[in-house]
Each structure stands twice: as C-alpha cells, then as structure tokens.
DODRENVO-212334 format. One record per atom (N, C-alpha, C): residue number from 1; residue in one letter; atom name; x, y, z. Coordinates in steps of 0.05 Angstrom, whole numbers. Layout:
// DODRENVO-212334
nr | rest | atom | east | north | up
NUM | A | CA | X | Y | Z
...
//
This chain:
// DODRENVO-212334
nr | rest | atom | east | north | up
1 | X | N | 809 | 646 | 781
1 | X | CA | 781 | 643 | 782
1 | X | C | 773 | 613 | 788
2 | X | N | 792 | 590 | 779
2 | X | CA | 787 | 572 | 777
2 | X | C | 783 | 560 | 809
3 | X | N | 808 | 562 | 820
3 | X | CA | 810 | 563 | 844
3 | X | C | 781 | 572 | 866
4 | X | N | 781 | 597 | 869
4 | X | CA | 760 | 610 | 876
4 | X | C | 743 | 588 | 868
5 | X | N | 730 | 582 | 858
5 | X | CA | 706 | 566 | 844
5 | X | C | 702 | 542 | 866
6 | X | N | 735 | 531 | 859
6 | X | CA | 728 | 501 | 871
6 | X | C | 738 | 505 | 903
7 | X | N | 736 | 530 | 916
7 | X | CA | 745 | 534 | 943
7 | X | C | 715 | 532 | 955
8 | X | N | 697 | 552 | 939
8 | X | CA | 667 | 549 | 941
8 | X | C | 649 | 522 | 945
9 | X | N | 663 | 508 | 917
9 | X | CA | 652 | 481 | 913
9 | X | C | 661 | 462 | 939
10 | X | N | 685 | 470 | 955
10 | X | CA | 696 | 452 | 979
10 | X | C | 681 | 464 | 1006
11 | X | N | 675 | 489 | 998
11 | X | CA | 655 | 497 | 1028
11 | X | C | 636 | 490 | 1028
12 | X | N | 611 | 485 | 1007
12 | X | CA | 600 | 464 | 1009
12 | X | C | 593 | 435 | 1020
13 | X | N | 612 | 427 | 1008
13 | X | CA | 622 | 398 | 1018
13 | X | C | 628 | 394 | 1049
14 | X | N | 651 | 420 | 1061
14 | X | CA | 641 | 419 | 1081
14 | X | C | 621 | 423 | 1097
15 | X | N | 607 | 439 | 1083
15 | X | CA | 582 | 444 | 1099
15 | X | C | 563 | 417 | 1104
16 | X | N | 560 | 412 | 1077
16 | X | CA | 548 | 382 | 1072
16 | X | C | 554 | 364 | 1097
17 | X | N | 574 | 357 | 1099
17 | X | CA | 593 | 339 | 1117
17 | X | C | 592 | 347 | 1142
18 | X | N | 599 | 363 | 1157
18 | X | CA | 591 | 379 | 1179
18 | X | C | 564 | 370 | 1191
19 | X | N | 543 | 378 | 1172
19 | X | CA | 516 | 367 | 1181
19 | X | C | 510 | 336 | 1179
20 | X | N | 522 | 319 | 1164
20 | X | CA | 523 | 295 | 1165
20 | X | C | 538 | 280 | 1193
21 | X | N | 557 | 293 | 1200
21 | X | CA | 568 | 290 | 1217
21 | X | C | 557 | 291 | 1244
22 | X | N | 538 | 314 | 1248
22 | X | CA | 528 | 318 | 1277
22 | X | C | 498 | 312 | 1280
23 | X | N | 491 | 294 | 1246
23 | X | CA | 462 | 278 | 1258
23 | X | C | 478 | 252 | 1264
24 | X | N | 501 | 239 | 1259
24 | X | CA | 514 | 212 | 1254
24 | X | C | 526 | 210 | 1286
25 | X | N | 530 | 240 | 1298
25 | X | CA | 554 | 241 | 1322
25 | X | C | 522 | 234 | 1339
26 | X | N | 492 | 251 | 1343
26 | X | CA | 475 | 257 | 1354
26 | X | C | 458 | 231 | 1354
27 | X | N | 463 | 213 | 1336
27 | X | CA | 456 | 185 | 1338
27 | X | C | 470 | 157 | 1362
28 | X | N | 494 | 171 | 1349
28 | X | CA | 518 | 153 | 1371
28 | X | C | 512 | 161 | 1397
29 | X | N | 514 | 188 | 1401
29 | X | CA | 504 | 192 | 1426
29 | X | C | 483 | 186 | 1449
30 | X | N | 459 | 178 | 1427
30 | X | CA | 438 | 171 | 1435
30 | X | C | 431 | 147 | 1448
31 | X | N | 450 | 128 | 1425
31 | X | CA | 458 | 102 | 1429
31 | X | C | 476 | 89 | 1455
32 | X | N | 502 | 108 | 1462
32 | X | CA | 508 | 111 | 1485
32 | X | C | 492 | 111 | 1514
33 | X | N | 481 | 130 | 1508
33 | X | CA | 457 | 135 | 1533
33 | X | C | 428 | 116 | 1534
34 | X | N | 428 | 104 | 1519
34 | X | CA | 410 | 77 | 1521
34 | X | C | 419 | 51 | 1524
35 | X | N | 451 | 53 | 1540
35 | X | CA | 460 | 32 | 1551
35 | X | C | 445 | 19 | 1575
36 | X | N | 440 | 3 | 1561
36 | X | CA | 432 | -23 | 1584
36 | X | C | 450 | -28 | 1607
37 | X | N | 443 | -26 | 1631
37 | X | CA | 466 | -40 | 1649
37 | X | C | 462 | -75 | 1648
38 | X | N | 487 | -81 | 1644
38 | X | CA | 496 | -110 | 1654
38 | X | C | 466 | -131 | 1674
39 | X | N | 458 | -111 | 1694
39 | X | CA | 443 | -126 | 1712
39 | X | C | 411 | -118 | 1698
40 | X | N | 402 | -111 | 1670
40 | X | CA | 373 | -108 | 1665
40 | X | C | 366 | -140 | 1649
41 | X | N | 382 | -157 | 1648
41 | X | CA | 370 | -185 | 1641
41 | X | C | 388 | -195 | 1623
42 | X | N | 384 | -225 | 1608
42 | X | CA | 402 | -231 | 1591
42 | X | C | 422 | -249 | 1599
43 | X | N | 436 | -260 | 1592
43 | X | CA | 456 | -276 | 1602
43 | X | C | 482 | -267 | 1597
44 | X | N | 508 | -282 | 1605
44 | X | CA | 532 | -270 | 1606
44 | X | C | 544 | -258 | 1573
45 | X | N | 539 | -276 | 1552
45 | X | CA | 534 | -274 | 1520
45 | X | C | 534 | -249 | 1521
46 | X | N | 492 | -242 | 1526
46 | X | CA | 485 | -223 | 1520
46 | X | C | 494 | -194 | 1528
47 | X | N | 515 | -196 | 1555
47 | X | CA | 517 | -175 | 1564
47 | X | C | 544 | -166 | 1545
48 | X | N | 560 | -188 | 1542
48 | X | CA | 585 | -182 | 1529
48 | X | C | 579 | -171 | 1503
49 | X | N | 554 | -182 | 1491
49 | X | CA | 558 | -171 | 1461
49 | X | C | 546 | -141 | 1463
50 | X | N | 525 | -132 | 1480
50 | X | CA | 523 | -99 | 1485
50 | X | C | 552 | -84 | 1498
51 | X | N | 569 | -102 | 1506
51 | X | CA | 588 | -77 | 1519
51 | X | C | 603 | -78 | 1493
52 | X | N | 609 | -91 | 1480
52 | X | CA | 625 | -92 | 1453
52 | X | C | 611 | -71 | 1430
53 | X | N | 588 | -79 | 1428
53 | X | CA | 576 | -62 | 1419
53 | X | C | 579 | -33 | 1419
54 | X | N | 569 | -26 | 1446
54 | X | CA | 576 | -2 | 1453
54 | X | C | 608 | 7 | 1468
55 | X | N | 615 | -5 | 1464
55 | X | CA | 652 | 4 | 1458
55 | X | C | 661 | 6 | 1426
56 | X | N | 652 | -8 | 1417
56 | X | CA | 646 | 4 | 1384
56 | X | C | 633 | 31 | 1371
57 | X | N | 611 | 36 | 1380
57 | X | CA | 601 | 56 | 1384
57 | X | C | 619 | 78 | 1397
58 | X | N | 619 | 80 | 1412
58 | X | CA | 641 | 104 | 1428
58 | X | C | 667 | 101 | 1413
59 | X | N | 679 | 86 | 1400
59 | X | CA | 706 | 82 | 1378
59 | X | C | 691 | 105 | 1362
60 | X | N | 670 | 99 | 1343
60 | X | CA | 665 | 116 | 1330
60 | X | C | 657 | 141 | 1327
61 | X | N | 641 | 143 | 1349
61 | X | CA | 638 | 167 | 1360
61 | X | C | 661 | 185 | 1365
62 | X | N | 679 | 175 | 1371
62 | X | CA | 698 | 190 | 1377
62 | X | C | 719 | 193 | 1349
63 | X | N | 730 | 173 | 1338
63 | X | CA | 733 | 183 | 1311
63 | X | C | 711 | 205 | 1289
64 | X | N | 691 | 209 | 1294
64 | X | CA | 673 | 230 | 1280
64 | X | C | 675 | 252 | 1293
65 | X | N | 684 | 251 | 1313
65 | X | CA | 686 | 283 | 1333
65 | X | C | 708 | 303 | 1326
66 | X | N | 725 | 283 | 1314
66 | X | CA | 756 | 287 | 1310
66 | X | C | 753 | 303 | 1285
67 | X | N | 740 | 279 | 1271
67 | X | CA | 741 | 297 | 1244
67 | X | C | 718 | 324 | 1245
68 | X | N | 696 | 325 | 1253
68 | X | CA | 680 | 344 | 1252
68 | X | C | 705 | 367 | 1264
69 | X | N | 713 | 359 | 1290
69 | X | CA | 730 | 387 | 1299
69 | X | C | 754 | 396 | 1274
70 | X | N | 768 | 373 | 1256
70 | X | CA | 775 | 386 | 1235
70 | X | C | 764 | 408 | 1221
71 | X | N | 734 | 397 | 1205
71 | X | CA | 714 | 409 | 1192
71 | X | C | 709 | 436 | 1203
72 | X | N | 706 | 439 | 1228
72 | X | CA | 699 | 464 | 1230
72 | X | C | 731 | 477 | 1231
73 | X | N | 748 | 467 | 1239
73 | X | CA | 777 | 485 | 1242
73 | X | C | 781 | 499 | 1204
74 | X | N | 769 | 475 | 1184
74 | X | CA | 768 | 492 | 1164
74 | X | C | 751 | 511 | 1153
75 | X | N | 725 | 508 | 1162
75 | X | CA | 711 | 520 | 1153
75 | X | C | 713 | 559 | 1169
76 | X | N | 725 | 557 | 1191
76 | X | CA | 742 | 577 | 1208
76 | X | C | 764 | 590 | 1194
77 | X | N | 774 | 569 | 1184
77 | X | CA | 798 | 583 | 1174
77 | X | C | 789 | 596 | 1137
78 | X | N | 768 | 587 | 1123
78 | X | CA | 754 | 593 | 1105
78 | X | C | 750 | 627 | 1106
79 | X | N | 734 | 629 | 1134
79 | X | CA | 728 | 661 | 1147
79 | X | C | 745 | 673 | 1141
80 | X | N | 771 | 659 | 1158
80 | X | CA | 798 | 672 | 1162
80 | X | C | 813 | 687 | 1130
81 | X | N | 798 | 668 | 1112
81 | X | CA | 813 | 674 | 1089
81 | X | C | 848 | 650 | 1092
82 | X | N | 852 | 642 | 1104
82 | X | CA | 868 | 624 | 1114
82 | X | C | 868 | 590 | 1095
83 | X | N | 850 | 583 | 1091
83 | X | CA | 835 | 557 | 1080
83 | X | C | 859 | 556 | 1053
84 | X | N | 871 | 533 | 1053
84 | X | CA | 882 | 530 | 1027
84 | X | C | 915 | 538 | 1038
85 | X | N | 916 | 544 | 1048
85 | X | CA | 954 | 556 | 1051
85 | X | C | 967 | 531 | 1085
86 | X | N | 985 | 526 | 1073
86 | X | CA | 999 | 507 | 1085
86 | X | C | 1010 | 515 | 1116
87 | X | N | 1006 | 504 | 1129
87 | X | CA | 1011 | 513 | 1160
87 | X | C | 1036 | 494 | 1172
88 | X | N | 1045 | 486 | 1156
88 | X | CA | 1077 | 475 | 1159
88 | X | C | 1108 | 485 | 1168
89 | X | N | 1124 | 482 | 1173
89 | X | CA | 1146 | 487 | 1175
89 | X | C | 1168 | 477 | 1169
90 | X | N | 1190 | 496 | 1174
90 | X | CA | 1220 | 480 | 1155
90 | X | C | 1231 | 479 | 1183
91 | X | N | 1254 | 466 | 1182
91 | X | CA | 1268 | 463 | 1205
91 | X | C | 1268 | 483 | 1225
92 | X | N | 1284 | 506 | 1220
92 | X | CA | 1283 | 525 | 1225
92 | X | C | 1267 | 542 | 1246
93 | X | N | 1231 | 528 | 1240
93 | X | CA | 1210 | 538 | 1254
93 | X | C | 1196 | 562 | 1229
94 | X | N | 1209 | 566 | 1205
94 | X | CA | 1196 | 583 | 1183
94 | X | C | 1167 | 570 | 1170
95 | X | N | 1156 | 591 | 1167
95 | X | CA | 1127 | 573 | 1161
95 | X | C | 1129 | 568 | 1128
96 | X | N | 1109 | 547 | 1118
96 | X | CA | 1114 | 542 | 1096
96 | X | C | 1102 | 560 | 1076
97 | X | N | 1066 | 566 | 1081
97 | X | CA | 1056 | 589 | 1069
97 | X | C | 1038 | 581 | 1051
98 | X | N | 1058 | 552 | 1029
98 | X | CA | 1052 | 543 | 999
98 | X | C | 1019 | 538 | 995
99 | X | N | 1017 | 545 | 977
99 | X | CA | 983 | 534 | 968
99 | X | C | 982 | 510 | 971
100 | X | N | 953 | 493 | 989
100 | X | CA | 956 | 473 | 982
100 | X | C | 936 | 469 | 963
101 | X | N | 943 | 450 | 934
101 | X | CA | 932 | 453 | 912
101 | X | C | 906 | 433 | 913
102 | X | N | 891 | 444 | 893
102 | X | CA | 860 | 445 | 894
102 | X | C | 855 | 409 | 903
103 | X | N | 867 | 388 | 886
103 | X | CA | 868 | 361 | 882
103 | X | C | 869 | 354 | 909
104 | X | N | 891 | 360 | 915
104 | X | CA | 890 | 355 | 966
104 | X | C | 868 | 357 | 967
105 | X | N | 870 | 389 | 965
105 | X | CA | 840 | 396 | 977
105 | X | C | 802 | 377 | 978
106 | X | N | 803 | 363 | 951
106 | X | CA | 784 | 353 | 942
106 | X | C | 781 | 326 | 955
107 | X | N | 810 | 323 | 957
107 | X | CA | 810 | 287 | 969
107 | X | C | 810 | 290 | 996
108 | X | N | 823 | 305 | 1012
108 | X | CA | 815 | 317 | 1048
108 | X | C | 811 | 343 | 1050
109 | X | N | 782 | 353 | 1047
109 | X | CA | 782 | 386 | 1043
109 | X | C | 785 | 396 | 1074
110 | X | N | 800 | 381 | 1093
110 | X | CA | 806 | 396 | 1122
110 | X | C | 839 | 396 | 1127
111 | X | N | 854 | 387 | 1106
111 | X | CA | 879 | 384 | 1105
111 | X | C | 895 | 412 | 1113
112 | X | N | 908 | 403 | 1124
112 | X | CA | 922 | 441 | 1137
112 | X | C | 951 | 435 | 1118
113 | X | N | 963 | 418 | 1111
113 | X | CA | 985 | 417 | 1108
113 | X | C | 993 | 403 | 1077
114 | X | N | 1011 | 419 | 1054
114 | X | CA | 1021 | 411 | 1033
114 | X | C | 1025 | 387 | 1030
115 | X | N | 1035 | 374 | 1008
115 | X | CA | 1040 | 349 | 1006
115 | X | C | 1071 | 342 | 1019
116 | X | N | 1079 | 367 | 1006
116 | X | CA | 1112 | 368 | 1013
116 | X | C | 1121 | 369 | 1058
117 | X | N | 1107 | 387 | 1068
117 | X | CA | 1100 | 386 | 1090
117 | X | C | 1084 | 360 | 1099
118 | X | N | 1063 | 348 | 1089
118 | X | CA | 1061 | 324 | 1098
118 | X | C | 1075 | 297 | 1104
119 | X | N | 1095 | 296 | 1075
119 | X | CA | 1111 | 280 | 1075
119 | X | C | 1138 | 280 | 1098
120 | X | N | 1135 | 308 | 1105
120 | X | CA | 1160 | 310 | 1123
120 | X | C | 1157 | 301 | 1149
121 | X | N | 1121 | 305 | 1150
121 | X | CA | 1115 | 297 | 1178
121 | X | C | 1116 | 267 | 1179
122 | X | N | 1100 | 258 | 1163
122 | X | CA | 1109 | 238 | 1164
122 | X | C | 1137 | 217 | 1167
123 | X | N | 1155 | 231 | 1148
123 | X | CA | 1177 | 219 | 1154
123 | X | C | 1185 | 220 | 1185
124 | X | N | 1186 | 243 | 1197
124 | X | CA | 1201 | 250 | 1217
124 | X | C | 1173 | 269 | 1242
125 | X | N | 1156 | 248 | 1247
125 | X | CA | 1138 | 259 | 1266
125 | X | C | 1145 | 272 | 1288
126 | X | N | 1157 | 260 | 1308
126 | X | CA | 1169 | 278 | 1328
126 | X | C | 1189 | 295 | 1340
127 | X | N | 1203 | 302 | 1303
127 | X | CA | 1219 | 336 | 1305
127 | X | C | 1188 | 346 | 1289
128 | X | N | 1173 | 338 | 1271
128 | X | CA | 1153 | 355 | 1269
128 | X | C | 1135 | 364 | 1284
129 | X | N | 1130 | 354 | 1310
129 | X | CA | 1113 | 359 | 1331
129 | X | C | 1130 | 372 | 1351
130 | X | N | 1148 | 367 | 1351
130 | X | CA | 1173 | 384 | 1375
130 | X | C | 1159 | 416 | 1362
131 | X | N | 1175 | 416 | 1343
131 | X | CA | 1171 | 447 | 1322
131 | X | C | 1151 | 460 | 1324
132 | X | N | 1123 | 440 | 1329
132 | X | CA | 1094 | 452 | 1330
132 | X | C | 1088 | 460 | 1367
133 | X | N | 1102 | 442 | 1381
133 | X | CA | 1096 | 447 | 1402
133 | X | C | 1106 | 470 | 1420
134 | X | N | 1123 | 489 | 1409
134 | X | CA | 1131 | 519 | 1421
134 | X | C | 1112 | 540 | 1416
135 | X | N | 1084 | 529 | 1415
135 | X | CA | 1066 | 547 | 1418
135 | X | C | 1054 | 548 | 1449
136 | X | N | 1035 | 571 | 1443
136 | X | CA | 1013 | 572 | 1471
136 | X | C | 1001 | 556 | 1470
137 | X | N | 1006 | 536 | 1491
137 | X | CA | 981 | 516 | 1498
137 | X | C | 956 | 522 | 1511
138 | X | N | 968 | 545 | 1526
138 | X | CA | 947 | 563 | 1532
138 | X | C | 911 | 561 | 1518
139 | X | N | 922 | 565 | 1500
139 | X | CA | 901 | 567 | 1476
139 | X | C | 902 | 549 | 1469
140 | X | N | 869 | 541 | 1448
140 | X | CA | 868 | 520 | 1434
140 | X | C | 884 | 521 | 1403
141 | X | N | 884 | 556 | 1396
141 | X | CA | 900 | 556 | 1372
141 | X | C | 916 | 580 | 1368
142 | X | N | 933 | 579 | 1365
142 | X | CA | 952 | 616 | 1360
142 | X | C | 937 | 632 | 1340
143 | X | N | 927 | 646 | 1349
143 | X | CA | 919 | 672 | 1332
143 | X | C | 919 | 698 | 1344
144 | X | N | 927 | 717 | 1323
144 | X | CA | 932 | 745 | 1334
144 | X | C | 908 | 752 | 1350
145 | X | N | 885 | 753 | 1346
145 | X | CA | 854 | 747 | 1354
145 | X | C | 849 | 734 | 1357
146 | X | N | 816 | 743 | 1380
146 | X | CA | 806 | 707 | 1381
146 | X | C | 788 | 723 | 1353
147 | X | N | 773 | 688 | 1346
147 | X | CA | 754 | 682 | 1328
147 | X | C | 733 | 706 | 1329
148 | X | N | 718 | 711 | 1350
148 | X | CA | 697 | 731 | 1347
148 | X | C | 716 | 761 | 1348
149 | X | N | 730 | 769 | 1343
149 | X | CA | 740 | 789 | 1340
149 | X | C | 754 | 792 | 1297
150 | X | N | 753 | 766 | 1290
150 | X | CA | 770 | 771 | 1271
150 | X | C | 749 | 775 | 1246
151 | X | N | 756 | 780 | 1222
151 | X | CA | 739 | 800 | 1205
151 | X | C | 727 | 772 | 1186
152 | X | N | 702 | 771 | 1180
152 | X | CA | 691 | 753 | 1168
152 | X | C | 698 | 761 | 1135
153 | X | N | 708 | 739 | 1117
153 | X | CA | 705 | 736 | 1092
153 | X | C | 680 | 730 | 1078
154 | X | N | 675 | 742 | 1052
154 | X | CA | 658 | 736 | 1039
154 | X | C | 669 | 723 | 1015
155 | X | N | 657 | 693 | 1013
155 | X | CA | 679 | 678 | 998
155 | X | C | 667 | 680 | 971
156 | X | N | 655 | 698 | 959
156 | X | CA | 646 | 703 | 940
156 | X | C | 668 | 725 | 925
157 | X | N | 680 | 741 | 948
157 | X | CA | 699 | 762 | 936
157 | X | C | 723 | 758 | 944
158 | X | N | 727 | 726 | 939
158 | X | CA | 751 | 719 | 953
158 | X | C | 774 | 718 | 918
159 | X | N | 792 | 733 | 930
159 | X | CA | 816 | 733 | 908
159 | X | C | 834 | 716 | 913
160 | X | N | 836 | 699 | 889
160 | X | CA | 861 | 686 | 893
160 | X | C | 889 | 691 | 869
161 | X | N | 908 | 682 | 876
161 | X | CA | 925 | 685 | 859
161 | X | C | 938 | 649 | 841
162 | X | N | 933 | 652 | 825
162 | X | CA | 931 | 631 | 803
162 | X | C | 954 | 617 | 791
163 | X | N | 983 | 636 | 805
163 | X | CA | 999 | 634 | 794
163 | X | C | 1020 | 611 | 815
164 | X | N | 1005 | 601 | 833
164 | X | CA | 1032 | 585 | 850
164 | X | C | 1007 | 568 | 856
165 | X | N | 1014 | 542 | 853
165 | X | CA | 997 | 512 | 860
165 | X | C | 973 | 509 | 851
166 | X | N | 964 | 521 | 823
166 | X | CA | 943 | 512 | 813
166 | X | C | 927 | 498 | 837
//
C-alpha cells in the first residue's frame, strides 16, 4: 500500500514538472525567435553578448527537452503499469526486472534503471550500451504495441507487491 501511495505521490510530481517544464521550454523558445540579427544595431560587444546569450539559451533549452522527453517516457510507462521496475540488463542480455525502490524514485522520479544496474552502467558504459543497442532502431522504443493500442492503467487500482524493494 505504501508503495502504491508514493507511486501516486510521484505522478504528481511528474505531472507538476512536466507542466513546469513546457511553460520554461515555451519561454526559451520564444526567446530564441526574438533573436536580433547581428546587423539590427549595437556594436561588436553588443552583438557578442546576445549570441552568447542566446547560445546559452538554446544549451538550456535543450537540456529541458531531454528531461521533459524523460518525464513523459515515465509518465507512459506509469499507463503501462511499467513505472518503477528496472529496465536493465546482465551480461547475458537478461533483463533485470528489480523494483526500483521508492527513495530512487523520489530523488529522479524518471529513472528507468536500479541502483545496482546503474552502477554497472556506469562502470562499464559501452558494453552497457552495446547490450542496449540490439534493439529496433526502427522505433523510438521496443514494445509489443504501439502506445495507442496498449491498455491504460488506473493508478488508483494499481497493485503492488511489498515484498521485494520496499
């Protein structure tokens, strides 16, 4: 139950965040497109400190895009009933499965991957990305379905089991 609770309390959050995100992305953007060209006045200074500016801007912009496309990959996989279980692998190519426990969750609620799986990627990034990359690129993500075909959760009657990763 406990779980359940604070899975609720993290869709929230994303939701929260999500919308913070695409007035923050819809600002940058705005900002972008009210670039001044170089030749509307100003001196050489002035022009350098708007392109800096707005190369800053677009840095960020583009780091918020990243994460928003996280946000929604979880809030998708929430639907899915998916949200919370580790999308990792062992050498092998075996998936990991493990809960990832509530505490991850709270501190990056878009985290796809255990602690134990994280650490591995980390150690060893590019046998962990070799491993990931024998999928369809085809697609943007392997699923038996696409998204509008697959069955919506109601995360109100969402069961969890209590007994592996608190």
């Amino acid at each position: 139950m406990a779980r359940r609770e604070a899975l609720l309390r993290l869709h929230q959050t994303l939701l929260a965040r999500r919308e913070h995100l695409r007035k923050k992305l819809a600002g940058e953007l705005a900002d972008l497109r009210d670039f001044k060209s170089p030749d509307m006045g100003g001196d050489s200074v002035d022009v350098a400190f708007e392109t800096g500016s707005d190369e800053m801007t677009s840095q960020l912009a583009e780091f918020d895009s990243r994460e928003l496309h996280q946000i929604e990959r979880a809030l998708s996989r929430l639907k899915q009933g998916t949200y919370g279980v580790c999308e990792g692998e062992d050498e092998e190519g075996n998936p990991c499965g493990n809960k990832i426990p509530v505490a991850r969750l709270n501190a990056l609620p878009y985290t796809t991957l255990c602690i134990r799986c994280q650490r591995e990627m980390e150690k060893n990034p590019h046998a962990w990305f070799e491993r990931r990359a024998s999928g369809d690129w085809n697609k943007v993500y392997d699923a038996e379905k696409p998204l509008e075909e697959q069955r919506e959760i109601n995360l109100s009657e969402l069961e969890v089991d209590l007994s592996k990763n608190g």
